[in-house]
C-alpha positions, 0 to 999 in steps of 0.5 A: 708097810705091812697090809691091814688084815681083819683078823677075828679076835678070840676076845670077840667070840661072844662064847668065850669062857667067863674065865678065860675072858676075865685072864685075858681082860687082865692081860690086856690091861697090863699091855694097855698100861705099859703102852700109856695109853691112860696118859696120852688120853689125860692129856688132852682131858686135862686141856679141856676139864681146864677150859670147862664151867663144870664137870666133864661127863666123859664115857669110855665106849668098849671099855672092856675092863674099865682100866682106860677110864679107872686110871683116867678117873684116878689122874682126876682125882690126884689133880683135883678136877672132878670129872664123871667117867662111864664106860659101856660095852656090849660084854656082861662078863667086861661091865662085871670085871670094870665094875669090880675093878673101880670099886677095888681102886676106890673110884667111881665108874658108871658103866651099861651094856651096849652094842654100838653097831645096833644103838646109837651112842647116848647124849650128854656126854661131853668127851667120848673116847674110844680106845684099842676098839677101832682096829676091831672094825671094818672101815665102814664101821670104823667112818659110822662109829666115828660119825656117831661119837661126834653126834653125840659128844658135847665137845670132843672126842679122842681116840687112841690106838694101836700103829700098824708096822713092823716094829710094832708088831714085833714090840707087840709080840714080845710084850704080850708075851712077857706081860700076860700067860693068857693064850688069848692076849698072845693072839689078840696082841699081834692081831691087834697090830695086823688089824690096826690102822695107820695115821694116813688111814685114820686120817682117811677115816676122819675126813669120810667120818666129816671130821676134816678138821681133826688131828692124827699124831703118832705117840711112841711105842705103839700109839696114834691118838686121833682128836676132835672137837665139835664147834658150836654154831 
């Protein structure tokens, strides 16, 4: 099994060019879509908006260019279950790009900056998803930013991200290459996969996070999905 390496992103460098932050944006969007990791998470809002007496409110944290919570806002639209998507982030140039892309799809999408390592997240929301984010984290960031989605969430929340391996990260290598030119993405993807945590290690973070009660499954080609829902007393 290969060893988890932190890495630095070149998408986190907060000088970055607008330009180049936008292509990789897209490329990354691209790899997202071909992983399916709209679809894994659909799967579990469509479960909870059936049991709901109202809306689901859901906020999509580093929501980057938006295309997690645009194509979730979409599957919503198609089955009829109106639900009210936000995404927040700590980049200007990402809110700018995930505002311009839920207008072009014809969807609603609130989004606001924010910087989760400074402010705790907002109430009221009542699913928070956190997807290809916790691979950007230490493990103490990784238990804290866990620890405050379940404070904050009326109901549950669910994170997907990428499966550390071997063969992932050569699946990784290939795609990014094939489905983006941005020099960024070629980096960024198999960065990504060295920095990412395996299902024993997201498990770990769930029970120091308190979360003993969520579950951790893998979903081919490149994903795990973690879930958890809060009991009311």
């Amino acid at each position: 099994m290969q060893t988890r390496i932190l890495t630095p992103e070149l998408m986190d460098d907060p000088t970055l060019d607008p330009v180049l932050h936008r292509q990789a944006l897209a490329g990354l969007a691209r790899l997202n879509a071909w992983s399916g990791g709209a679809g894994l998470l659909w799967k579990e809002l469509r479960r909870l908006a059936a049991k709901a007496d109202r809306p689901l409110r859901v906020l999509d944290v580093a929501t980057g260019s938006g295309d997690v919570p645009i194509e979730l806002a979409k599957r919503a639209k198609r089955a009829g279950m109106p639900m009210h998507f936000a995404g927040c982030d700590v980049s200007d140039t990402a809110l700018s790009v995930a505002q311009q892309n839920a207008l072009r799809a014809g969807v609603e999408l609130e989004v606001f900056q924010h910087d989760v390592f400074h402010t705790p997240l907002p109430d009221g929301f009542d699913v928070i998803l956190a997807s290809l984010f916790l691979h950007h984290l230490s493990d103490e960031q990784a238990v804290a930013l866990l620890q405050d989605m379940a404070r904050a969430t009326n109901h549950a929340i669910i994170v997907s991200d990428l499966l550390r391996s071997r063969v992932n990260l050569a699946v990784v290598f290939v795609a990014s290459r094939v489905l983006s030119r941005s020099p960024i993405v070629h980096f960024d993807g198999p960065a990504s996969v060295r920095a990412a945590y395996t299902t024993g290690e997201a498990r770990g973070l769930a029970m120091r996070a308190g979360l003993s009660d969520s579950t951790v499954a893998v979903h081919f080609p490149t994903r795990w999905l973690l879930t958890w829902r809060k009991k009311h007393k």
